[in-house]
VMD Tcl script that draws the C-alpha trace (Angstrom):
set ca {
  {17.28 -29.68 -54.98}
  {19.03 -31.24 -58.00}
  {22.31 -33.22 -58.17}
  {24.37 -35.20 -60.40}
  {25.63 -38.74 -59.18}
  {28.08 -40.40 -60.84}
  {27.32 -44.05 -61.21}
  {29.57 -46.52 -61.81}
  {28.98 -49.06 -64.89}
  {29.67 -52.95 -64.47}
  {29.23 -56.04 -67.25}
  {26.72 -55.19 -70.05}
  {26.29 -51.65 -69.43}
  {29.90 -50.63 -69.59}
  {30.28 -52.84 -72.50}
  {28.07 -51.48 -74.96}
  {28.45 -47.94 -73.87}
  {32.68 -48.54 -73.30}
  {32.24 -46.21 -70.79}
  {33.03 -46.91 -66.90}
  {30.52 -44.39 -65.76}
  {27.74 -42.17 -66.09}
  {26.08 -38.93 -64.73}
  {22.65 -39.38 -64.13}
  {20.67 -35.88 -62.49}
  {18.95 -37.21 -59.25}
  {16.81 -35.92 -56.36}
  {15.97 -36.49 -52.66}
  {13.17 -38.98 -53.59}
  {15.53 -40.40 -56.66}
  {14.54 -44.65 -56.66}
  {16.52 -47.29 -57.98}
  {14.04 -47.63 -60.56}
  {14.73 -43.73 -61.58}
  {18.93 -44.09 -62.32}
  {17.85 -47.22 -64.26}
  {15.14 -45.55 -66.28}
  {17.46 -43.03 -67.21}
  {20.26 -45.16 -68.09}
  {18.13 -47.70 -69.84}
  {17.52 -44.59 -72.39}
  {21.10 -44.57 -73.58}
  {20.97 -47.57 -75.95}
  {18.46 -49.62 -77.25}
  {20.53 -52.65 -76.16}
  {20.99 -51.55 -72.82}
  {17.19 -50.86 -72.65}
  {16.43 -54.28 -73.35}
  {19.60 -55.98 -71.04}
  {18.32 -53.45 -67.95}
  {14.22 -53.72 -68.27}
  {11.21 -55.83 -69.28}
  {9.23 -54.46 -72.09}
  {6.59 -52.63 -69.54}
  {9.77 -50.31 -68.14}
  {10.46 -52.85 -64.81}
  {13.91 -53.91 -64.43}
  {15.19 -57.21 -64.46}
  {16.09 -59.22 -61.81}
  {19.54 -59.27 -63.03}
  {19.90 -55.48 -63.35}
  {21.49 -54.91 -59.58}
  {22.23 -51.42 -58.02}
  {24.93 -51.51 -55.32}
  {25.71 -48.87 -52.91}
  {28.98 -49.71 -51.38}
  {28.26 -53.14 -50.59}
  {25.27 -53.35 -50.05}
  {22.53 -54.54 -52.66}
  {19.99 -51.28 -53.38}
  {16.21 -53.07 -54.42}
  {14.82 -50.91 -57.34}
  {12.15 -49.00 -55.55}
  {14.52 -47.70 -52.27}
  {15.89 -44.21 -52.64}
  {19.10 -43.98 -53.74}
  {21.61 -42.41 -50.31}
  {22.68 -38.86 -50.57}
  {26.87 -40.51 -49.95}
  {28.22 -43.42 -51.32}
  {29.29 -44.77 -54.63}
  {26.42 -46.36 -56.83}
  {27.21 -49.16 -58.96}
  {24.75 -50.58 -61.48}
  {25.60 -53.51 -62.58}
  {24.15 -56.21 -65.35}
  {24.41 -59.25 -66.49}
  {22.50 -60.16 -70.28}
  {18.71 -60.49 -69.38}
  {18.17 -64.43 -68.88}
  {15.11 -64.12 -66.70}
  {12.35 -63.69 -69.73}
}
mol new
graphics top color blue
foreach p $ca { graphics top sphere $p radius 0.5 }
foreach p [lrange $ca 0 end-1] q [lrange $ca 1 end] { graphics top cylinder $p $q radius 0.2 }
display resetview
């Protein structure tokens, strides 16, 4: 089954897109990794702020659910609000 989450945008991301959200299409087995896959594809910049040039993210690309720090390759929850948040790459 198919869903839309909204996820909320923090630093970089909602900068360059001047947006404070986005809908991203998820599923039950929908990964950290996924959401910032698909909001990598956006913008170039955010691409390169959210993920190494092999497709992993950063270590300063962070997904939050409440508050509670999401690692990339967990699912994401079926409740709660999803924050992805990023600061400029600085980690190489």
């Amino acid at each position: 089954m198919s869903r839309t989450l909204k996820v909320r945008l923090r630093g970089y991301p909602e900068a360059v897109l001047a947006d404070d959200s986005v809908l991203v299409p998820t599923g039950r087995t929908t990964t950290g990794t996924d959401v910032i896959d698909y909001v990598s594809r956006l913008d170039r910049r955010i691409q390169e702020a959210l993920q190494h040039r092999d497709g992993t993210p950063r270590r300063s690309t962070r997904l939050l659910v409440g508050s509670r720090v999401l690692e990339h390759t967990q699912r994401i929850p079926e409740t709660g609000e999803v924050v992805l948040l990023a600061a400029l790459p600085c980690d190489g």
